[in-house]
C-alpha positions in Angstrom: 183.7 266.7 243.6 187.4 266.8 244.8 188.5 264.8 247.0 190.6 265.4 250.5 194.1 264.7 250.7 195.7 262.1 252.1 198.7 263.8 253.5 197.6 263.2 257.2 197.1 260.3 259.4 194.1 260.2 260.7 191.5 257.4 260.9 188.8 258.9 258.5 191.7 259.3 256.0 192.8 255.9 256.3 189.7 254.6 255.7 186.7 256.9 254.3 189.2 258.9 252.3 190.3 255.6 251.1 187.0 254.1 250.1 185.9 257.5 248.5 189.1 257.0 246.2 188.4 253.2 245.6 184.7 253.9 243.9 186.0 257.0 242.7 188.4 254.5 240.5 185.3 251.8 240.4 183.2 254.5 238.1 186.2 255.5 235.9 186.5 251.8 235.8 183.0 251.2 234.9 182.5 254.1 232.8 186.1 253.2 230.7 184.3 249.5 229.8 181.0 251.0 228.7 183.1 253.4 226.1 185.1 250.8 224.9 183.2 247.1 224.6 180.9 246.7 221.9 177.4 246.5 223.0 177.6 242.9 222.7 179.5 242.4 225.6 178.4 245.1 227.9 175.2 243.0 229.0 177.3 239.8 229.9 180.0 242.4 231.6 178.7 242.1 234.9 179.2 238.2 234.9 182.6 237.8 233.8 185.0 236.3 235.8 188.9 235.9 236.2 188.5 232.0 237.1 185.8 230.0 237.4 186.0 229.5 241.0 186.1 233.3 242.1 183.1 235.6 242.1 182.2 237.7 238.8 182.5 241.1 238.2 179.4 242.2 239.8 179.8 240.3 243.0 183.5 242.1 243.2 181.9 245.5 243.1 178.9 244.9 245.2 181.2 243.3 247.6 183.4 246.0 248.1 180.4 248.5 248.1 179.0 246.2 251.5 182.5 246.1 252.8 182.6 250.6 252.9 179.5 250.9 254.1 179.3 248.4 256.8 182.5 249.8 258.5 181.2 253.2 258.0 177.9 252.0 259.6 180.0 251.0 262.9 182.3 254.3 263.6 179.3 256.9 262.4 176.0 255.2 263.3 174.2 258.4 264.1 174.4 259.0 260.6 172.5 255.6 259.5 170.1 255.9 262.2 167.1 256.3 259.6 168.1 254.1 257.2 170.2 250.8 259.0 173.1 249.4 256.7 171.9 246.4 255.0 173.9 244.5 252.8 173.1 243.9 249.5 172.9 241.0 247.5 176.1 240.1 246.0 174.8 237.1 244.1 172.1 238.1 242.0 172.9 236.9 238.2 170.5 239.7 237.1 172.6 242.8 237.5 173.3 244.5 234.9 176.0 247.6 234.1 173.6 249.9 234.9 172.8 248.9 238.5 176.8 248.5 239.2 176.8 252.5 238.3 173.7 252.7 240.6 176.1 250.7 243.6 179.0 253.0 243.2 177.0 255.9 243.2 175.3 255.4 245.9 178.0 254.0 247.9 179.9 257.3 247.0 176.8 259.4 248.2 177.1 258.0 251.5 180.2 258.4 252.4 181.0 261.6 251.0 178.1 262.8 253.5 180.7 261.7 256.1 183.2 264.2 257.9 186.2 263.2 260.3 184.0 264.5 263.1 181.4 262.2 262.3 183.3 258.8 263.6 182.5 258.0 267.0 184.3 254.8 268.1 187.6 253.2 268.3 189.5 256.2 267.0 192.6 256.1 269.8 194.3 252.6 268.3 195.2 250.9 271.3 193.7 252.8 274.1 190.2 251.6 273.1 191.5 247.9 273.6 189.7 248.1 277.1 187.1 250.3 275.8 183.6 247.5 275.3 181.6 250.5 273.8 184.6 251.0 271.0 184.8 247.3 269.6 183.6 245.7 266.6 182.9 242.4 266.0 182.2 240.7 262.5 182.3 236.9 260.5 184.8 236.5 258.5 184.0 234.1 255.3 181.0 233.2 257.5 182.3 231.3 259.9 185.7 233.0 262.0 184.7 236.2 264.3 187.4 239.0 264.0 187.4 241.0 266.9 188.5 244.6 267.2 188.3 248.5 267.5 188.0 250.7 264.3 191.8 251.1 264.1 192.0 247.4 263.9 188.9 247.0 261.6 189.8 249.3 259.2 193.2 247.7 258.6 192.9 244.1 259.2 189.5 244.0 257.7 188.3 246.8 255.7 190.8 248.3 253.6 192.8 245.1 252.6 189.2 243.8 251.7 187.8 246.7 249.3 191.5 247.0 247.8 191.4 242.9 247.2 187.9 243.3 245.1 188.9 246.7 243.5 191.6 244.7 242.1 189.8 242.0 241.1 187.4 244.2 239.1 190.3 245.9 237.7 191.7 242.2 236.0 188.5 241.0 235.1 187.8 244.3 232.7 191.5 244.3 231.8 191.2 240.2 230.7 187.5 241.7 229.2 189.1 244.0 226.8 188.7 246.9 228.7 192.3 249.3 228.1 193.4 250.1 231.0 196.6 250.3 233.1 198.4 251.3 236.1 197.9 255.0 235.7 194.2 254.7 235.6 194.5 252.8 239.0 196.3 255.3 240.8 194.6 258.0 239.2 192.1 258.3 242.4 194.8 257.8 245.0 196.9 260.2 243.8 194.4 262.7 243.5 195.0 266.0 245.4 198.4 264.1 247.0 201.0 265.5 245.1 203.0 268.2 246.9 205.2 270.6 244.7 209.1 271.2 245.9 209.4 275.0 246.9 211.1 276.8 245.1 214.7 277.8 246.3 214.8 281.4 247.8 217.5 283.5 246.4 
């Protein structure tokens, strides 16, 4: 499915667009490590880490994935109405490759079922600063509320958030084995962005 360009700015895409791109990059990602690991390291994939100290693989993904759909959740949430965002669990040792294509999948699914129309809230930057009905508030790292509208959300929260563990599952393949490289990264972003120079009338 393509994807819309870019070549605007407007809310949806600077953020839905965005995400749509990011797991877009997440499956060729994914799907790039299952064609090149031996099976031998496929099952222990979703564990690997960059450092001891930071979250594996699978945590990186499912974290990002939680990240999408909660902000979507907050500027279109006639469209989860039936079926309430709840964030998955991001520390279960158990997952395996499979169920990280079963994330990104579903996490795509969602919010490619989302049009510009569809966002509701905090769409006018600082005009919905007085605006109660338009805010958002979340925890950050548990403990520190952030405090905005969608404009705010999306770029002090949201986007700098999935890029940070798109990344992070991008080195951990990379230190895994997996052949990748910058191209591959912007392969998604780039997508359907590229304008041709007109030709020169005669």
């Amino acid at each position: 499915m393509s994807t819309p360009s870019t070549t605007s700015l407007t809310l949806y895409n600077t953020t839905i667009n965005i995400y749509i791109r990011s797991f877009n990059l997440l499956h060729t990602l994914l799907t790039q490590a299952q064609s090149h690991l031996p099976a031998s390291s496929i099952s222990s994939l979703p564990s690997a880490r960059l450092t001891p100290d930071m979250y594996p693989l699978h945590s990186q993904i499912i974290i990002a994935s939680n990240t999408a759909l909660l902000f979507a959740s907050r500027v279109a949430p006639h469209l989860f109405a039936s079926s309430p965002f709840e964030p998955q669990d991001h520390l279960n040792p158990s997952t395996t490759l499979a169920d990280l294509f079963s994330v990104v999948d579903k996490t795509l699914t969602t919010l490619r079922a989302i049009r510009p129309d569809d966002l509701e809230v905090g769409t006018s930057g600082a005009d919905d600063d007085d605006d109660e009905t338009k805010m958002m508030e979340i925890m950050i790292g548990g403990d520190t509320p952030f405090r905005s509208n969608a404009v705010g959300m999306a770029m002090g929260v949201a986007l700098p958030n999935i890029f940070f563990h798109v990344v992070t599952a991008y080195g951990i393949l990379r230190r895994e084995g997996v052949p990748l490289g910058k191209k591959v990264y912007l392969g998604p972003f780039l997508e359907g962005n590229n304008i041709p120079k007109q030709e020169e009338k005669a």
